[in-house]
SERO-4910 file (N, C-alpha, C, O; in steps of 0.05 Angstrom, whole numbers):
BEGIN
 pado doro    nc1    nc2    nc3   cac1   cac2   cac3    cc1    cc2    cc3    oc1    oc2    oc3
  Unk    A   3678  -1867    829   3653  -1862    844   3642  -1835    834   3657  -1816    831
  Unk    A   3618  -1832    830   3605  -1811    821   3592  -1789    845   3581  -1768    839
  Unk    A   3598  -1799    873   3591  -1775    884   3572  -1782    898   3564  -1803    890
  Unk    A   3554  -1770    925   3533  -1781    935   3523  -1753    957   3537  -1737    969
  Unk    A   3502  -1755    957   3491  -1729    972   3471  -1750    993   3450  -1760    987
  Unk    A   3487  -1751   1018   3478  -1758   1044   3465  -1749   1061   3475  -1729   1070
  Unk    A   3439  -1758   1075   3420  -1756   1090   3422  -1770   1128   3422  -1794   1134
  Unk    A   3423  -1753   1141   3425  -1771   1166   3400  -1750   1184   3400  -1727   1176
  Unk    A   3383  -1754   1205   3379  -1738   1220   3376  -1748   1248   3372  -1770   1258
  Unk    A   3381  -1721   1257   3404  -1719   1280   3374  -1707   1309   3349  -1703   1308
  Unk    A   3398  -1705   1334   3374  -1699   1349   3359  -1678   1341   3369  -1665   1323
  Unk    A   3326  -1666   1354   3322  -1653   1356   3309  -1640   1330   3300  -1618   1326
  Unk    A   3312  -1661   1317   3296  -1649   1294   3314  -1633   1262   3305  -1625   1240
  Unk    A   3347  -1633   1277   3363  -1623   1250   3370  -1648   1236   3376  -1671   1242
  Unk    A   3368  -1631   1208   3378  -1662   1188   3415  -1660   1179   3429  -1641   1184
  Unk    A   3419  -1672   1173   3445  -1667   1165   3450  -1678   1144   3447  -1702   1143
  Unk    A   3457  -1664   1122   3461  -1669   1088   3496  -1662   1088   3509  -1641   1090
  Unk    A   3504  -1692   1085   3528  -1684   1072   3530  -1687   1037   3517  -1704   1023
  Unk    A   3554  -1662   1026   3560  -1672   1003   3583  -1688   1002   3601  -1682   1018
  Unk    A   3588  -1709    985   3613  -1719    989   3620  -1736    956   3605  -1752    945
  Unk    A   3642  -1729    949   3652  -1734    912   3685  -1738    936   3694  -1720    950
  Unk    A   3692  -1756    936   3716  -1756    938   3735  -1756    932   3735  -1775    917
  Unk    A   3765  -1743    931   3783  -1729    919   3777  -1707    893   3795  -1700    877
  Unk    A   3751  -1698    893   3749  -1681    878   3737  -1655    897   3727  -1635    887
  Unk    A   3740  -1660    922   3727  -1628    932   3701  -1630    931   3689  -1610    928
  Unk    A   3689  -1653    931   3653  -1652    931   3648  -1641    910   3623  -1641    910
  Unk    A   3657  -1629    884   3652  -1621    863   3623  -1642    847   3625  -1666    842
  Unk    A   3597  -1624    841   3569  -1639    839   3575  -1651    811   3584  -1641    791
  Unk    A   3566  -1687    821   3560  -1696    786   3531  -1695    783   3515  -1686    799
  Unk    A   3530  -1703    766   3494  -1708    750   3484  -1729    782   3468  -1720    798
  Unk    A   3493  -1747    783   3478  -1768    797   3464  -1746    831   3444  -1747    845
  Unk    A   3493  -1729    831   3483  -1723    859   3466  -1697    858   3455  -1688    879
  Unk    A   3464  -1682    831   3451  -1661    828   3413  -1682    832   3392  -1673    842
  Unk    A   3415  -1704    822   3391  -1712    820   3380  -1719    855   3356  -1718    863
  Unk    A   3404  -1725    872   3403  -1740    897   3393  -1708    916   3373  -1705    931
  Unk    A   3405  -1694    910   3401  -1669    923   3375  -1660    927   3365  -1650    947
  Unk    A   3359  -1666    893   3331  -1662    889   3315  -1678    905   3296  -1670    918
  Unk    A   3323  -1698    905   3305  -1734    921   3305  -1725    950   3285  -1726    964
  Unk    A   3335  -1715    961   3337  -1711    993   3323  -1685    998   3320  -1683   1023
  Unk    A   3314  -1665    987   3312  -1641    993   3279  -1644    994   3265  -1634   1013
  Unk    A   3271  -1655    978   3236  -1667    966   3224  -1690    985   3200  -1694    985
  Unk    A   3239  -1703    998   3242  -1720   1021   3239  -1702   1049   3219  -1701   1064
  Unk    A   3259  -1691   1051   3258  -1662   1078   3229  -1654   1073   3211  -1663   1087
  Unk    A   3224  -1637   1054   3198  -1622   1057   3170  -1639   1062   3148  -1628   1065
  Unk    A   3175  -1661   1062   3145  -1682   1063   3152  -1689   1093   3135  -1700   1107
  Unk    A   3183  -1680   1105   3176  -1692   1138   3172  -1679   1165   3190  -1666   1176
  Unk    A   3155  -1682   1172   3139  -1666   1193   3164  -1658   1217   3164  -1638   1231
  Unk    A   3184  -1677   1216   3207  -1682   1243   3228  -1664   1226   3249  -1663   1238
  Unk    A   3228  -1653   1206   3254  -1637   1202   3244  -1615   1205   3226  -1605   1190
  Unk    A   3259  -1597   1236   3265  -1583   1242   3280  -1558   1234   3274  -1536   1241
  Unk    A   3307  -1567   1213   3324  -1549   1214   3344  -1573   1188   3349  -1597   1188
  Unk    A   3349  -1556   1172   3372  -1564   1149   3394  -1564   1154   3401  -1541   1150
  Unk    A   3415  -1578   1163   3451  -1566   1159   3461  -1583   1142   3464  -1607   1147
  Unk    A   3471  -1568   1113   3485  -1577   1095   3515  -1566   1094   3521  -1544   1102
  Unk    A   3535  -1589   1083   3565  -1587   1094   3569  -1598   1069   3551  -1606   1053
  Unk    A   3596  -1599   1064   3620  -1613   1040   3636  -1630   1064   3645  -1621   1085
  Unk    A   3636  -1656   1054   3658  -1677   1067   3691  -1671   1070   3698  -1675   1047
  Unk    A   3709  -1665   1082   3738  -1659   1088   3730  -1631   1078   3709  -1619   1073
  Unk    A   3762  -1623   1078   3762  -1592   1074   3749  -1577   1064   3754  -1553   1070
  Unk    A   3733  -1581   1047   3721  -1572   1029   3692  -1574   1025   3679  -1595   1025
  Unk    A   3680  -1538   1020   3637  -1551   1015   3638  -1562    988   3630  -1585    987
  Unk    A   3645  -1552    969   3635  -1554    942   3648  -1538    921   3641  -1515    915
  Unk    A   3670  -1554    908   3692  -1542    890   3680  -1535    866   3694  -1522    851
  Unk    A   3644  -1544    852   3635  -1533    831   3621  -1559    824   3612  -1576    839
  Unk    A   3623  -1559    790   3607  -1573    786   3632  -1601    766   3653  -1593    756
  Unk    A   3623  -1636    764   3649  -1650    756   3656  -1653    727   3648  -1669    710
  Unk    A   3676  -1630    727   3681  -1635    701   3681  -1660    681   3669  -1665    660
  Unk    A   3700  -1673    697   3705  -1692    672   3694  -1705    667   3703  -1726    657
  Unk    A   3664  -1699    671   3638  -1721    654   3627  -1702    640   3607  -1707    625
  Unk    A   3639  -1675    642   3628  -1646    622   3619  -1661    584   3598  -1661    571
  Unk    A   3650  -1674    576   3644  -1682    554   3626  -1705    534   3623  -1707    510
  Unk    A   3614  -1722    562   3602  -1732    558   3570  -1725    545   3558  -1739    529
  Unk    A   3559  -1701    555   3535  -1684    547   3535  -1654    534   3521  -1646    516
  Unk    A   3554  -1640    550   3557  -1607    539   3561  -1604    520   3565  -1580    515
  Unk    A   3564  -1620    500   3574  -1605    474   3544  -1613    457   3545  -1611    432
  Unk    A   3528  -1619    466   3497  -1626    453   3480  -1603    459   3483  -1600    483
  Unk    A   3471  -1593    454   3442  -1568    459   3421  -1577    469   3407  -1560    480
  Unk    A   3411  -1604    469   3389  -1613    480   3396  -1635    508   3382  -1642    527
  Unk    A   3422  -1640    502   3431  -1661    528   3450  -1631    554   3461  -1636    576
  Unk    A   3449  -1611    545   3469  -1598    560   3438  -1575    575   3436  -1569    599
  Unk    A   3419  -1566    557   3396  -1556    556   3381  -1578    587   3380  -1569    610
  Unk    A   3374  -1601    580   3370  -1620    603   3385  -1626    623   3373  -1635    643
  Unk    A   3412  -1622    624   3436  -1616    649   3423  -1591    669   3420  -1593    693
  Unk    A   3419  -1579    659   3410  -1549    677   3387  -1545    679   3381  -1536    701
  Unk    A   3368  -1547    663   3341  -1554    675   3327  -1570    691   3307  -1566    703
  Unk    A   3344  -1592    688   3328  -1623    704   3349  -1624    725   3344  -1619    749
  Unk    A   3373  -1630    716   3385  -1640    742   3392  -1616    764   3383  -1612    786
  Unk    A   3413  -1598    746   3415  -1577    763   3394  -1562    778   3394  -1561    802
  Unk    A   3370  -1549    757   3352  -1540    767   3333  -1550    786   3323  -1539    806
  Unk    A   3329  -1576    775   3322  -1597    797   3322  -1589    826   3305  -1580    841
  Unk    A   3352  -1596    830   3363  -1599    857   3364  -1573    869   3367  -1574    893
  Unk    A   3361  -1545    857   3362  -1517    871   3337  -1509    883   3329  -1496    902
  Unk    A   3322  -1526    855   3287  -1513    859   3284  -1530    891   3280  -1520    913
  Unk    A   3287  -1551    885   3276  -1581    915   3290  -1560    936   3273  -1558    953
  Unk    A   3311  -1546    942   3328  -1528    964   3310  -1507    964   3293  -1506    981
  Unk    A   3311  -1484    941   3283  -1471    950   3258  -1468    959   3247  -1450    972
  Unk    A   3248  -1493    946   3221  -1502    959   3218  -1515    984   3196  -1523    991
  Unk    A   3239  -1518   1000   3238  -1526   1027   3233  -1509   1051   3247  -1492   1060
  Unk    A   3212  -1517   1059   3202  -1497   1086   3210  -1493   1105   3204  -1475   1120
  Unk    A   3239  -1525   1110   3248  -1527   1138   3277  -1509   1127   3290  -1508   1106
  Unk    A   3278  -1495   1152   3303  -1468   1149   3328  -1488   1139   3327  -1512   1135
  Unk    A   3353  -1469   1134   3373  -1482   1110   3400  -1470   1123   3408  -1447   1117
  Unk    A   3415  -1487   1141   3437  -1472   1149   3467  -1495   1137   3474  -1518   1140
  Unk    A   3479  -1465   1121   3503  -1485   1104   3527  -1472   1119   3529  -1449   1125
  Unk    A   3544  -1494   1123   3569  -1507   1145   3589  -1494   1117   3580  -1506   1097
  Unk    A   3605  -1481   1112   3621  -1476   1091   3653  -1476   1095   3663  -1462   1112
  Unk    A   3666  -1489   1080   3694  -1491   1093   3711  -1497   1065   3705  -1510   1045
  Unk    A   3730  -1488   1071   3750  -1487   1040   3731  -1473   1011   3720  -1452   1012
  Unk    A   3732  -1488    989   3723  -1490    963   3694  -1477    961   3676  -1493    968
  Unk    A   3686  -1457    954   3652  -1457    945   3651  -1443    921   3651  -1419    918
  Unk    A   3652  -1465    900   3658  -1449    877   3640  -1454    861   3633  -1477    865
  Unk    A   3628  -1443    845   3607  -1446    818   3584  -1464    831   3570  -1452    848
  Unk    A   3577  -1495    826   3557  -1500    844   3551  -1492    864   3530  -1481    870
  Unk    A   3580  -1502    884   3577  -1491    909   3559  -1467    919   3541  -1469    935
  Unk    A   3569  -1442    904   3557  -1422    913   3538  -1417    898   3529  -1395    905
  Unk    A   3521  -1428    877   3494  -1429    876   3476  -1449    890   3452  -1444    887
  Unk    A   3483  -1475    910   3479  -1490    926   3477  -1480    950   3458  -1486    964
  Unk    A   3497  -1461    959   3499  -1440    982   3481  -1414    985   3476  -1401   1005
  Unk    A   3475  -1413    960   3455  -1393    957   3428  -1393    960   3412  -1375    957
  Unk    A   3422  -1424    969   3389  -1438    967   3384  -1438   1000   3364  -1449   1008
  Unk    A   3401  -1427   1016   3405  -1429   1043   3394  -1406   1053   3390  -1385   1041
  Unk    A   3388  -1410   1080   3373  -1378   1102   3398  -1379   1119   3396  -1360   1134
  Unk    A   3420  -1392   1125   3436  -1372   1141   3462  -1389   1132   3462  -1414   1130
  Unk    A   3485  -1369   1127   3518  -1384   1113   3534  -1378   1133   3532  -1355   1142
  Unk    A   3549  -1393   1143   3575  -1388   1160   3600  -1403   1154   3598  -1427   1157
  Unk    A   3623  -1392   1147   3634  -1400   1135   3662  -1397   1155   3661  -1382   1174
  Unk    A   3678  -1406   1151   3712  -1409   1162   3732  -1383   1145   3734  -1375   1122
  Unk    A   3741  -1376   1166   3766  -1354   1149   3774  -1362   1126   3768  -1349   1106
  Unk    A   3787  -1381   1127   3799  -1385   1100   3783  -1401   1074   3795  -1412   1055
  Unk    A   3757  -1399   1076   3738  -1408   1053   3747  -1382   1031   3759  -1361   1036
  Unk    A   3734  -1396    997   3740  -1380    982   3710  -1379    974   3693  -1393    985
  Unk    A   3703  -1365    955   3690  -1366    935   3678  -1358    908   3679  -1334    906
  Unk    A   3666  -1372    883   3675  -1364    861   3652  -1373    839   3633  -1388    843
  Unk    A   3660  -1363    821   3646  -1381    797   3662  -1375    766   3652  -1368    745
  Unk    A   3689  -1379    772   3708  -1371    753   3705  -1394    733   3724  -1410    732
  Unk    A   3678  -1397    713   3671  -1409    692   3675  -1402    663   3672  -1417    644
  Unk    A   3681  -1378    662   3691  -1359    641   3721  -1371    627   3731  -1369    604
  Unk    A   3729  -1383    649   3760  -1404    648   3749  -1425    626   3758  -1426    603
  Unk    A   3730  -1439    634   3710  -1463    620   3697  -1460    590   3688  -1479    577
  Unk    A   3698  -1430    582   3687  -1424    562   3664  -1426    564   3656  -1436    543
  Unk    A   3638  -1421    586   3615  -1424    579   3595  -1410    599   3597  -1419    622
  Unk    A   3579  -1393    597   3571  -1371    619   3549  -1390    634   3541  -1410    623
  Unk    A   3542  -1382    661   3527  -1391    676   3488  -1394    667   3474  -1374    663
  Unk    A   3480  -1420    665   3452  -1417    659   3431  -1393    667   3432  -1389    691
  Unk    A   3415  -1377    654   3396  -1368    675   3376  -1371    688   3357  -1355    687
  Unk    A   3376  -1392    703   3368  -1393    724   3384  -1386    748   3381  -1365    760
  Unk    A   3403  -1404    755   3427  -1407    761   3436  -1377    771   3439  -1368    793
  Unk    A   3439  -1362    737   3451  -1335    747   3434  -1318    750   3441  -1295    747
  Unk    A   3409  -1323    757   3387  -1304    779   3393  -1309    805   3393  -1292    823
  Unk    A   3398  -1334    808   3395  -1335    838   3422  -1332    846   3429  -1323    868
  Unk    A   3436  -1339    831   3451  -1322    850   3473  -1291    855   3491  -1289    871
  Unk    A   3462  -1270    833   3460  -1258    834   3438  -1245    851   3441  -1222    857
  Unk    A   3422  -1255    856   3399  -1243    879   3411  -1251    908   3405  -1239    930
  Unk    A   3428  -1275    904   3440  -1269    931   3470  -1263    943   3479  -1258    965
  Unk    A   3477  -1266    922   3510  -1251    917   3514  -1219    913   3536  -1208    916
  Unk    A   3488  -1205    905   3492  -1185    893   3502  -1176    870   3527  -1177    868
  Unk    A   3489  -1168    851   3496  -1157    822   3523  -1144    821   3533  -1145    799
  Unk    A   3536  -1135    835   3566  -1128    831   3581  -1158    828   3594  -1166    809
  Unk    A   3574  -1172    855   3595  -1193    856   3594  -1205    839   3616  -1212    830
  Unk    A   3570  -1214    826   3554  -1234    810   3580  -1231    782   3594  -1250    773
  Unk    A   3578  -1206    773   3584  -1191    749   3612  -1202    755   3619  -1221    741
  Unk    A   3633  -1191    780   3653  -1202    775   3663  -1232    774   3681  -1242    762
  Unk    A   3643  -1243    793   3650  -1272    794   3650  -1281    755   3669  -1287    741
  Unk    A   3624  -1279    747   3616  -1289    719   3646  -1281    694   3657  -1295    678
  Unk    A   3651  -1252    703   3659  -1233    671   3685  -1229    679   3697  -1220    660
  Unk    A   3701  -1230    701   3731  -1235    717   3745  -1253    725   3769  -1254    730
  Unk    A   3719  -1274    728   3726  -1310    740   3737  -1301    772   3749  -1317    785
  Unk    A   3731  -1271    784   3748  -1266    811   3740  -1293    832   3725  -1312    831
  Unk    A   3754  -1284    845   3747  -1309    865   3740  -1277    892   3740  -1253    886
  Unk    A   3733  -1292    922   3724  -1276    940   3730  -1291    965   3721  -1314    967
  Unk    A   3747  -1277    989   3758  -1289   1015   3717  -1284   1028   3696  -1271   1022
  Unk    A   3726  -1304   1047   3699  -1305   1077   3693  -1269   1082   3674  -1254   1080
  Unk    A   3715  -1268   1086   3713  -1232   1098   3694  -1221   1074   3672  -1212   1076
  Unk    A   3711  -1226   1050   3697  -1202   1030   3664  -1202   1027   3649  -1183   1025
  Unk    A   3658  -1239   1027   3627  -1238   1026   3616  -1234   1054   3592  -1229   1053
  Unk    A   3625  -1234   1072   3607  -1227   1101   3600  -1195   1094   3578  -1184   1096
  Unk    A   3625  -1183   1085   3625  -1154   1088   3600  -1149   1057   3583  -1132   1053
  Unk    A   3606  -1163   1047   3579  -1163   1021   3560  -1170   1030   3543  -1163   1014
  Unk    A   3550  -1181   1049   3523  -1194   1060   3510  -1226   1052   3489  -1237   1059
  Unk    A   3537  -1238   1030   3534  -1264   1023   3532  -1292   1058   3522  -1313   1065
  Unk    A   3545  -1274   1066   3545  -1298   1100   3533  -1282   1120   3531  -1258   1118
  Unk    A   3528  -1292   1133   3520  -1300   1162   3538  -1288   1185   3531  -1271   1201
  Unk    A   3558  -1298   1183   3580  -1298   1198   3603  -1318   1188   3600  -1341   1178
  Unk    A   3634  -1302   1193   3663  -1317   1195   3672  -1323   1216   3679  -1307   1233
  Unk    A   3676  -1356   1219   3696  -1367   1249   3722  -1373   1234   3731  -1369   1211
  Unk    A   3732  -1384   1258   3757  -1393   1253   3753  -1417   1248   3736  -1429   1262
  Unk    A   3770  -1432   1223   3768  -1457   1206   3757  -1476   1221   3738  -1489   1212
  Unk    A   3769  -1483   1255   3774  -1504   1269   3739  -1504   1274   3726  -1525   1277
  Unk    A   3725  -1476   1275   3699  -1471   1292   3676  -1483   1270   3655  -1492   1280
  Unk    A   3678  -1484   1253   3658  -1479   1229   3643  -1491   1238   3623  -1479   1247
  Unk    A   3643  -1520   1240   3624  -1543   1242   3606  -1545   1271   3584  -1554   1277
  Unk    A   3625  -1534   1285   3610  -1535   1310   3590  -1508   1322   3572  -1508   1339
  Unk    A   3606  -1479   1298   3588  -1463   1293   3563  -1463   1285   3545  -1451   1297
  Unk    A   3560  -1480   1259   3539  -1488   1242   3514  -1506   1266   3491  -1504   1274
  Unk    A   3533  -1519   1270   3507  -1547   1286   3490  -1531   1309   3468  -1538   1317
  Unk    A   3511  -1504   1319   3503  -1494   1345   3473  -1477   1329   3451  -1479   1339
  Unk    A   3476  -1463   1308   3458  -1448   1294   3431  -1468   1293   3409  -1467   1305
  Unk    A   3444  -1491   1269   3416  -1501   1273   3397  -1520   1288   3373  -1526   1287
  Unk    A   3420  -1528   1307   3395  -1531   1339   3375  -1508   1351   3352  -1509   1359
  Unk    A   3393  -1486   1347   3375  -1460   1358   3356  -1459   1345   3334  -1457   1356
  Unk    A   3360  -1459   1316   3330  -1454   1297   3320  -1475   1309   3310  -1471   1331
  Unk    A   3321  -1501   1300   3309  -1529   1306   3285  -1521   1340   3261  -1523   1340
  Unk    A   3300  -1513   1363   3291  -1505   1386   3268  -1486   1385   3255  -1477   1404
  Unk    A   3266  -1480   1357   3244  -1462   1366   3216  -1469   1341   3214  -1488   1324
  Unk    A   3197  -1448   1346   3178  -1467   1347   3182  -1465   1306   3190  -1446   1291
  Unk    A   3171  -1492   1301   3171  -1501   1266   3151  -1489   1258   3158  -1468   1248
  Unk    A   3128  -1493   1257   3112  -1469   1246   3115  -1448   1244   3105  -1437   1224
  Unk    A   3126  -1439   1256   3133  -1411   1258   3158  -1404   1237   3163  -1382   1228
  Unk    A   3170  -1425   1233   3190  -1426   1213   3191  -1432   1189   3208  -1426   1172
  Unk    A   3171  -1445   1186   3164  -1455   1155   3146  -1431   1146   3149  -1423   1123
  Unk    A   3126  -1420   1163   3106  -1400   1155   3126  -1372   1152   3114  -1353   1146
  Unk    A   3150  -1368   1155   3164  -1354   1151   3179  -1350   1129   3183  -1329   1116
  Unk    A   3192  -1384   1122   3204  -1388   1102   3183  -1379   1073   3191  -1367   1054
  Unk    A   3154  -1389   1078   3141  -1386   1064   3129  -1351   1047   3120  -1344   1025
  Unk    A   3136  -1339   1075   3129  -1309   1073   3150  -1297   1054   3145  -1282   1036
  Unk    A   3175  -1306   1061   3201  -1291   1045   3194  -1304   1020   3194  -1292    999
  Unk    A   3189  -1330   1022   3190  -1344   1001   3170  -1325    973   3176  -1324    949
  Unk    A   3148  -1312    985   3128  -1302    969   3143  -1278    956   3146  -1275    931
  Unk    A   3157  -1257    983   3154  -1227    979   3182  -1230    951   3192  -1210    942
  Unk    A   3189  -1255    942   3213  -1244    922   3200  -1255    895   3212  -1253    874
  Unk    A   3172  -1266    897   3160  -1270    879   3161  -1248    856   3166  -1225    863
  Unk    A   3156  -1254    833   3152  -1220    812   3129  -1220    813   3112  -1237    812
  Unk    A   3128  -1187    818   3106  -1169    822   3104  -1157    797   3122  -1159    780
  Unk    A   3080  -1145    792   3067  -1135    754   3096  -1108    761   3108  -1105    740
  Unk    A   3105  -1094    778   3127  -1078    766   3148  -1096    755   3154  -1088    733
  Unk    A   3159  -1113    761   3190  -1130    749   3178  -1156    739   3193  -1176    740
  Unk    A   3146  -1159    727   3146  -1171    711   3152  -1186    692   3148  -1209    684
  Unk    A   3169  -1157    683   3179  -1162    650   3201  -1168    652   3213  -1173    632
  Unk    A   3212  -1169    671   3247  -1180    676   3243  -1205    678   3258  -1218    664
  Unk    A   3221  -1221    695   3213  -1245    700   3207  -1257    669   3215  -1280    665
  Unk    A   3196  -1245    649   3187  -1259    634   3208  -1262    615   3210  -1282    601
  Unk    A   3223  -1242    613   3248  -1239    595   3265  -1270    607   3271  -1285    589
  Unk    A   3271  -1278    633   3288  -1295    647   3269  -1320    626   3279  -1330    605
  Unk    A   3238  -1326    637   3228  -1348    620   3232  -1351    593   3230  -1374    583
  Unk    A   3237  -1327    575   3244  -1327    550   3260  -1342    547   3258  -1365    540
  Unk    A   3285  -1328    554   3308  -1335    550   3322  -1370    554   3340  -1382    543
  Unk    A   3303  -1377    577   3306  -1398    580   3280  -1427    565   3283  -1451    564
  Unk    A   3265  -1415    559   3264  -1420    536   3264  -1424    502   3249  -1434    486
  Unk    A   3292  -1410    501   3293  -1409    477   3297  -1393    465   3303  -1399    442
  Unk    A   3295  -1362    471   3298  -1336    457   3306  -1315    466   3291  -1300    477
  Unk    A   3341  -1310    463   3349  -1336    449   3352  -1354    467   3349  -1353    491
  Unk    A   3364  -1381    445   3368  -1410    464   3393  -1395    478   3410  -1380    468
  Unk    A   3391  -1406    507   3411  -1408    526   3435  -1429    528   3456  -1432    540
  Unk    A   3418  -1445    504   3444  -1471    515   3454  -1475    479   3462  -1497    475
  Unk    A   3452  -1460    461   3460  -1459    447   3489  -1460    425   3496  -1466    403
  Unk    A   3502  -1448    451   3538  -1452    450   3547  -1471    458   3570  -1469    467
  Unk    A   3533  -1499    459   3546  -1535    467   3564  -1533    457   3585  -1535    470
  Unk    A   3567  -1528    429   3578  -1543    404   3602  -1528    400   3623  -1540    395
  Unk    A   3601  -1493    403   3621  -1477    394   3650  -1486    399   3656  -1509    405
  Unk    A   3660  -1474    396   3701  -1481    385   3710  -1470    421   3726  -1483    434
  Unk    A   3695  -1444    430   3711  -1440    462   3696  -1457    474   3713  -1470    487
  Unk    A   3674  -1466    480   3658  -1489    502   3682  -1506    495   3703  -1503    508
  Unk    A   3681  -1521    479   3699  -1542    475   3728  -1546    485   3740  -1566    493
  Unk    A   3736  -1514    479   3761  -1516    477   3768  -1505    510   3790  -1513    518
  Unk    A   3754  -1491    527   3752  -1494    549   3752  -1518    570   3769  -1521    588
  Unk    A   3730  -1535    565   3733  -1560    574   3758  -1577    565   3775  -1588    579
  Unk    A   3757  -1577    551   3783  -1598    544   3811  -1585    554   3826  -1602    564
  Unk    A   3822  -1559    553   3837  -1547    566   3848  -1557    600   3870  -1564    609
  Unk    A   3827  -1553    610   3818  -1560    637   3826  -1589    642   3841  -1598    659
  Unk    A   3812  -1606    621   3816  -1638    625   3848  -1643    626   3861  -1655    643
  Unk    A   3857  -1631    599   3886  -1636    592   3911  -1610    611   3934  -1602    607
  Unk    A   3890  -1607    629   3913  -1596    649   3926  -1571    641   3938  -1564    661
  Unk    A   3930  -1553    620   3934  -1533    606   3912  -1510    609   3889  -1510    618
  Unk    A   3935  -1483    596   3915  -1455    600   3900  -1464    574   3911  -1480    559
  Unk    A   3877  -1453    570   3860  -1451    550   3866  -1427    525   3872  -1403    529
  Unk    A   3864  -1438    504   3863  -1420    483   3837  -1403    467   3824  -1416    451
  Unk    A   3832  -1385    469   3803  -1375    472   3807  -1354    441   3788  -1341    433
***
């Protein structure tokens, strides 16, 4: 099974998006990076969604992204180039562009997707014992930039740096105390923490919430001072240099396959 990104809505106007990849930790394939885009692009056209709560099915939000269909496209420049623009980007942009508020239920795993998935959110609450990470540097292959704007803009440029260039991982505590969450419950609380949040948003008035979402949405726009940072990001992503250029190399490869075949990687 390839994975499925679920839509239900609930009273009062909250929707409820589960992710769910089973026995892999909700870890995102292609199909559901595309489903994410469809459900998120769906939300924003409906007058009755109130309030977002996105969750990972069993212990876990979102262990990253599924490998073992990695070798099916990554090692191409134009099929791995279209992985992160269309699907991935897809499905982050459809989460950003949503007006109805974004509250993510977090529990166990938020690693690499995850926490750029978690990062498309207005309020995170997460369980004590959640982790989180983007230890891709293991994988042999650095994070797209897109990807690693956003979430460095909401991880913060320290964490960002270590997650990317250390593979560190990060307890609930460390990101509350970084300003990555919301708030930490206890494991058992999460879900019932989360739902309690976004009834409250939901309870109040939606205009008022979307015209909000929309306001923040503007003020992180680039302004003619950070311009040129903005345009450097468009460069880069398209093409200069190419970003997706290292498909083919000897560590992409030898990273993924590492991983597949269960072994440390030789770099």
């Amino acid at each position: 099974m390839p994975g499925e990104v679920l839509m239900s809505v609930g009273e009062g106007g909250v929707v409820h998006i589960t992710l769910r990849h089973t026995g892999r930790l909700n870890a995102m394939s292609r199909p559901m990076w595309r489903q994410l885009r469809a459900v998120f692009e769906d939300i924003q056209r409906r007058a009755d969604a109130r309030c977002v709560l996105i969750t990972g099915e069993g212990g876990a939000f979102c262990a990253g992204g599924d490998i073992s269909e990695y070798p099916d496209f990554r090692f191409d420049a134009a099929a791995l180039r279209d992985f992160h623009e269309n699907d991935v980007w897809g499905g982050l942009h459809a989460m950003l562009a949503c007006d109805a508020p974004i509250v993510a239920s977090i529990s166990g795993a938020c690693m690499g997707a995850g926490v750029e998935i978690a990062s498309c959110c207005d309020i995170r609450i997460a369980g004590s014992t959640a982790r989180f990470g983007a230890p891709i540097a293991k994988l042999g292959f650095p994070m797209a930039p897109r990807e690693a704007q956003l979430v460095a803009g909401a991880v913060g440029e320290v964490v960002a740096r270590q997650m990317l260039l250390e593979a560190a991982t990060f307890s609930a505590p460390d990101m509350l105390a970084r300003g990555f969450l919301s708030r930490v419950v206890a494991d058992d609380m999460v879900a019932a923490d989360a739902l309690g949040s976004a009834q409250r948003v939901a309870a109040l008035a939606p205009q008022a919430a979307r015209m909000n979402k929309q306001t923040l949405r503007a003020l992180k726009m680039p302004s003619a001072r950070d311009s040129k940072e903005f345009s450097a990001i468009e460069n880069i992503v398209n093409g200069v240099p190419d970003p997706y250029g290292y498909a083919n190399s000897a560590e992409h490869r030898e990273g993924i396959t590492a991983f597949l075949d269960k072994r440390p990687p030789v770099f």
